[in-house]
C-alpha positions as CSV (number, residue, x, y, z in Angstrom):
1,X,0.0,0.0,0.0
2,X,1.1,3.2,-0.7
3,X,2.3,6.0,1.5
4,X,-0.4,8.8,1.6
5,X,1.5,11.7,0.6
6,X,0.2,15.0,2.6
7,X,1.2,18.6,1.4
8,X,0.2,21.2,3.6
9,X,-0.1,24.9,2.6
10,X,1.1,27.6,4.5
11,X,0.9,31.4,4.1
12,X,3.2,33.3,2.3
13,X,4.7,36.2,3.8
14,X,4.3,35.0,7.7
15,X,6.7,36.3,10.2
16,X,7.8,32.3,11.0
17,X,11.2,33.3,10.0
18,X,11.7,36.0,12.1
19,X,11.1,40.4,12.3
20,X,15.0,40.1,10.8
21,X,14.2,38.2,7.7
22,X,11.2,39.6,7.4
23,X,13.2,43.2,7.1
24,X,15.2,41.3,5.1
25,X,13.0,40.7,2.3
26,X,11.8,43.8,2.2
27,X,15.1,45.1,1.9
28,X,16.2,43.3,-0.8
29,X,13.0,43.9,-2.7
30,X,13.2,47.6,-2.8
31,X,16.9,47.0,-3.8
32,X,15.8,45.1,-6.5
33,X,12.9,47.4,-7.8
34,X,15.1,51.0,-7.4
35,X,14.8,51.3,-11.0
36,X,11.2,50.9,-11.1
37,X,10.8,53.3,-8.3
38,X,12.8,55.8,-10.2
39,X,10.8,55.8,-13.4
40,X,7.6,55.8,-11.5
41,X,9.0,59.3,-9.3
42,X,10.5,60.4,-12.9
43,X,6.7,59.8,-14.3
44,X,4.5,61.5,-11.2
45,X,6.9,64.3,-11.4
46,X,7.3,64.7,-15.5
47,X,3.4,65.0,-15.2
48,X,2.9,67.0,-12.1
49,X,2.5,70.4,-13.6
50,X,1.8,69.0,-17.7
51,X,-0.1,71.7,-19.5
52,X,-0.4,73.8,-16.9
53,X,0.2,77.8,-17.2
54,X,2.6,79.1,-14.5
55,X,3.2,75.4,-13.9
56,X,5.7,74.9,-10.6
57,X,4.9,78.6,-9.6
58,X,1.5,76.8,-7.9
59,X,4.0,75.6,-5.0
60,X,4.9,79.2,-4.2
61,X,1.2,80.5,-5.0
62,X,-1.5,78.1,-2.8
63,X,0.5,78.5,0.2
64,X,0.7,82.2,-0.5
65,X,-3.1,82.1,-0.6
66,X,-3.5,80.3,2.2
67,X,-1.5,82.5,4.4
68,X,-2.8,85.7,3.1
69,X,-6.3,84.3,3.6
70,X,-5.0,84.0,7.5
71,X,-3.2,87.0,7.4
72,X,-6.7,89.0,6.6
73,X,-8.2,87.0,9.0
74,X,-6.1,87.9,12.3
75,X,-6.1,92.0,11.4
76,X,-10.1,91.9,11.1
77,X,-10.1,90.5,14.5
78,X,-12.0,87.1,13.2
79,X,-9.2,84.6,13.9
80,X,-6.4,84.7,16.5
81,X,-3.4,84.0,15.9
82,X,-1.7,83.2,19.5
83,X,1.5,84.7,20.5
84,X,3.8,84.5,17.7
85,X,7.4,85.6,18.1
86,X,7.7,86.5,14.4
87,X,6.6,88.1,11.4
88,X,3.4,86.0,10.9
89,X,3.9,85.6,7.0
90,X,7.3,83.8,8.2
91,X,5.9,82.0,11.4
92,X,3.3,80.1,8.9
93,X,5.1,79.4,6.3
94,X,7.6,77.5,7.9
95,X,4.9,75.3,9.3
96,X,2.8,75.1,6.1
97,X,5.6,73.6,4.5
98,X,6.2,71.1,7.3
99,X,2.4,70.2,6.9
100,X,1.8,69.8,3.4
101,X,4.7,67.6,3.3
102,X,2.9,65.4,5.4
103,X,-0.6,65.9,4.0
104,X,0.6,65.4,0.4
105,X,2.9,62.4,0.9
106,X,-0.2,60.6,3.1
107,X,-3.0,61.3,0.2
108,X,-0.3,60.2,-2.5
109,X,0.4,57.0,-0.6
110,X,-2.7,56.5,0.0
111,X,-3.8,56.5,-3.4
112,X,-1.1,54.7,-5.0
113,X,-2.5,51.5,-5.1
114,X,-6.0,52.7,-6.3
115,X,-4.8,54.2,-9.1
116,X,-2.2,51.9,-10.7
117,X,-5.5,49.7,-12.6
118,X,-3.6,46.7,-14.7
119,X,-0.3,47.4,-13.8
120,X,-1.0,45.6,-10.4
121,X,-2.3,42.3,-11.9
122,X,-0.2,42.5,-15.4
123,X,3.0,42.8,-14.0
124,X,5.0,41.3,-11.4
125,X,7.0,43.6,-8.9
126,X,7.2,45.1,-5.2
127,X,4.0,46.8,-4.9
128,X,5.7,48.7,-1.9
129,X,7.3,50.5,-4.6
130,X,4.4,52.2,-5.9
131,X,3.9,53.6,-2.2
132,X,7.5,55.0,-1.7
133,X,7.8,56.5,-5.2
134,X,4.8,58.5,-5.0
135,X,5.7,60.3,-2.0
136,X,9.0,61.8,-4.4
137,X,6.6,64.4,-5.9
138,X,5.7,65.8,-2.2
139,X,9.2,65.9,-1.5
140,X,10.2,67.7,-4.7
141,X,7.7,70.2,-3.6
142,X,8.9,70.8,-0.1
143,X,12.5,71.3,-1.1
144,X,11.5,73.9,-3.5
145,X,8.8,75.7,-1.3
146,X,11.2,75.9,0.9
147,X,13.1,78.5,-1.0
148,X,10.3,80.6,-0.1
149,X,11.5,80.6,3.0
150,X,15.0,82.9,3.2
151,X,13.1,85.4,1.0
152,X,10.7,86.1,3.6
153,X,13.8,86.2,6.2
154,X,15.2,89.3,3.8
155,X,11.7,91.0,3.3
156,X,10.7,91.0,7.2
157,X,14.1,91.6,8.0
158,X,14.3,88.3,10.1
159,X,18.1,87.2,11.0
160,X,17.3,83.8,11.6
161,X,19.4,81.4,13.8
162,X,22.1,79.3,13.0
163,X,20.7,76.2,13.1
164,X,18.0,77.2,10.4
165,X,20.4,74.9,8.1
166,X,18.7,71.9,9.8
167,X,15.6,72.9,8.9
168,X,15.1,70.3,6.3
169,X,16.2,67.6,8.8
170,X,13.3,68.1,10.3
171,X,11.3,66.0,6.8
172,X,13.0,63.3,7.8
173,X,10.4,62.0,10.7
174,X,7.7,63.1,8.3
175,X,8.6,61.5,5.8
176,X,9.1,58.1,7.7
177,X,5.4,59.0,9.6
178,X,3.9,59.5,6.2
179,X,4.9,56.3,4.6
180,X,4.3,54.0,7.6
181,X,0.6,55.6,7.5
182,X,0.5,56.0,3.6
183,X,1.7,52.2,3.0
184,X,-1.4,51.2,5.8
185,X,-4.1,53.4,4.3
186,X,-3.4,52.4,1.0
187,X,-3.9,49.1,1.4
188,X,-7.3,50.2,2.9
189,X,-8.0,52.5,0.3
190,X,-7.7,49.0,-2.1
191,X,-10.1,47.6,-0.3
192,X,-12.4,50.2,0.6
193,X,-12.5,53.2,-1.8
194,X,-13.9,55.9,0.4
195,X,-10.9,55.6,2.2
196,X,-9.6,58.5,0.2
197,X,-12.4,61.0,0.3
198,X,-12.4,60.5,4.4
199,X,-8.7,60.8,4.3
200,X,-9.2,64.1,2.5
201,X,-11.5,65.5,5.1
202,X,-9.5,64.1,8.0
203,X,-6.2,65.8,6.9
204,X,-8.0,69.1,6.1
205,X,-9.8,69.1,9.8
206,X,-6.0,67.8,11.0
207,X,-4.5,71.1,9.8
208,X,-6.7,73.4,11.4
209,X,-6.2,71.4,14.6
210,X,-2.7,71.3,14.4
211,X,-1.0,74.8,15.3
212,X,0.4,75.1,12.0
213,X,-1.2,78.6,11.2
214,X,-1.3,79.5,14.7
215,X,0.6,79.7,17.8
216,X,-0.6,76.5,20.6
217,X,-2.9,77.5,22.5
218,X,-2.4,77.4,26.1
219,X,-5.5,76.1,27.8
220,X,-8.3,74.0,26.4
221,X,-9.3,71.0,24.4
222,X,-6.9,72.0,21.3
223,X,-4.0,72.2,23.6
224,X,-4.7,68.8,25.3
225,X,-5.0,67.0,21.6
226,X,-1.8,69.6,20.4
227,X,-0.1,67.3,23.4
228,X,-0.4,63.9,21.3
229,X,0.1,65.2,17.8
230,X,3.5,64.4,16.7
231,X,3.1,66.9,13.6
232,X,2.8,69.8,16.3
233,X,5.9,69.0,17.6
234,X,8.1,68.5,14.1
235,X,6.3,71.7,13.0
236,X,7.2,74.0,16.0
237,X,11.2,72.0,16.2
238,X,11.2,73.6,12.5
239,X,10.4,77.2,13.8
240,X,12.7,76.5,16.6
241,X,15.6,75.8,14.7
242,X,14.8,78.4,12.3
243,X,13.9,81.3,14.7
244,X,16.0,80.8,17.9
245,X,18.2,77.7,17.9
246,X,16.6,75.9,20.7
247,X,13.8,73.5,20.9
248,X,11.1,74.5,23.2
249,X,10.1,71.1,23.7
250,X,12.7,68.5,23.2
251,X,11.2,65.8,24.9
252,X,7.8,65.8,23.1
253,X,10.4,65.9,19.8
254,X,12.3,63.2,20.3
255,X,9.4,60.9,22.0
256,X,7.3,62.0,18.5
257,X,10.4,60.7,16.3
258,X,10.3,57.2,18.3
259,X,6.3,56.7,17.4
260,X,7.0,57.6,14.1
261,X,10.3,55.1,13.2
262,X,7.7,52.2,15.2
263,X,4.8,53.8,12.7
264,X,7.3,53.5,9.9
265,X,8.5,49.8,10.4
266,X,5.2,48.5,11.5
267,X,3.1,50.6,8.0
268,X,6.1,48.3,6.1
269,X,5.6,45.0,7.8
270,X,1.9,44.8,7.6
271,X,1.9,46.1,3.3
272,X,4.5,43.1,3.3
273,X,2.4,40.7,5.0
274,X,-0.8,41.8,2.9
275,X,0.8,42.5,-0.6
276,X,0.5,39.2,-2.0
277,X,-3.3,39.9,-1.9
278,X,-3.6,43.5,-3.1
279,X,-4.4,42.4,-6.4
280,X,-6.9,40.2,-5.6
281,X,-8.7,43.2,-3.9
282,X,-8.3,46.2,-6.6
């Protein structure tokens, strides 16, 4: 009689091998698709302005808009603006910038996945790199807006600090709190596609309570959910370092850039657990 053979299945993707092989693979698999994630940044950003007027001017001109909207605002006497220790035109940009780093990269990420159609099922590669190389064009965008920023310094007649070279530094913990978050919502927003509308609404809502237009306010509700928000802390360490040299609050910095590096791993562990059954969802 013969020996009944018996083949089990298994998942693919498990952690049975371990967090460091895990990190492993993914690793090697972003090694492997760097060229792809290069065309597909060279792609978003060859398009991002296409037949478009003024073309990159719009990354001077919305926040422009959005300040002098604010700007109108506080000298009416409708909106306060807290205390501010500089020129206000100065004080928001350098947190607008911060923000729609943030708010860009997450809606990008987000939507990634959703709008990629056949190239998910036709072809075979990381889909992680779909995630990471649409958050290039939000970057392109910061470092440029952020040339904004020493023109304002000579117009208000600012003398900023120092340490106002580390300014950009500060995109680093953005960056890795937008892709742990953009590589989890867009696997949602696969499998669920109002995922992106209400991600919309909940970043818009997000900036107005985040002090990123304003100074924190000192008592109340908004300064007791300022108090979780890691964005109000990278925001205000970028006015720090570009206003006076020292961070205000160093501890609520460095705990936010912890969360965010265990956002950032965890946002790349579960899109490598689930990938293998994106395409089944979109």
């Amino acid at each position: 009689m013969p020996k009944e053979i018996i083949t089990t299945y298994q998942p693919d993707n498990t952690l049975k091998n371990g967090y460091f092989q895990t990190f492993r693979e993914i690793y090697q698999e972003l090694i492997d698709n760097k060229w792809l994630m290069y065309q597909l940044f060279k792609r978003d950003f060859s398009t991002m302005y296409k037949q478009s007027f003024i073309g990159i001017l719009w990354i001077f001109i919305i926040p422009i808009i959005n300040v002098g909207i604010f700007a109108m605002l506080g000298r009416s006497g409708i909106f306060n603006f807290g205390h501010i220790t500089a020129p206000y035109p100065v004080f928001a940009i350098l947190g607008l910038s911060l923000w729609q780093l943030f708010a860009n990269g997450v809606i990008a990420c987000g939507n990634a996945l959703a709008v990629a159609g056949d190239m998910l099922t036709r072809i075979n590669f990381s889909k992680k790199s779909l995630v990471i190389a649409s958050i290039g064009r939000s970057v392109i965008s910061f470092l440029i807006q952020i040339l904004l920023i020493p023109i304002l310094f000579v117009i208000f007649k600012v003398i900023p600090a120092y340490t106002v070279l580390l300014f950009p530094l500060i995109a680093i913990p953005i960056l890795m709190l937008t892709l742990g978050l953009g590589l989890i919502i867009s696997i949602l927003n696969s499998i669920v596609k109002d995922t992106g509308n209400l991600l919309s609404v909940i970043l818009m809502l997000g900036m107005y309570a985040t002090p990123v237009l304003y100074a924190r306010p000192r008592f109340g509700l908004l300064s007791q959910i300022t108090h979780y928000n890691p964005m109000y802390y990278f925001i205000s360490a970028g006015r720090d370092l570009s206003l006076t040299g020292n961070l205000t609050e160093p501890k609520g910095f460095f705990i936010s850039c912890v969360v965010c590096i265990f956002i950032f791993f965890s946002g790349l562990v579960i899109f490598h657990l689930t990938e293998t059954r994106i395409t089944e969802r979109v």
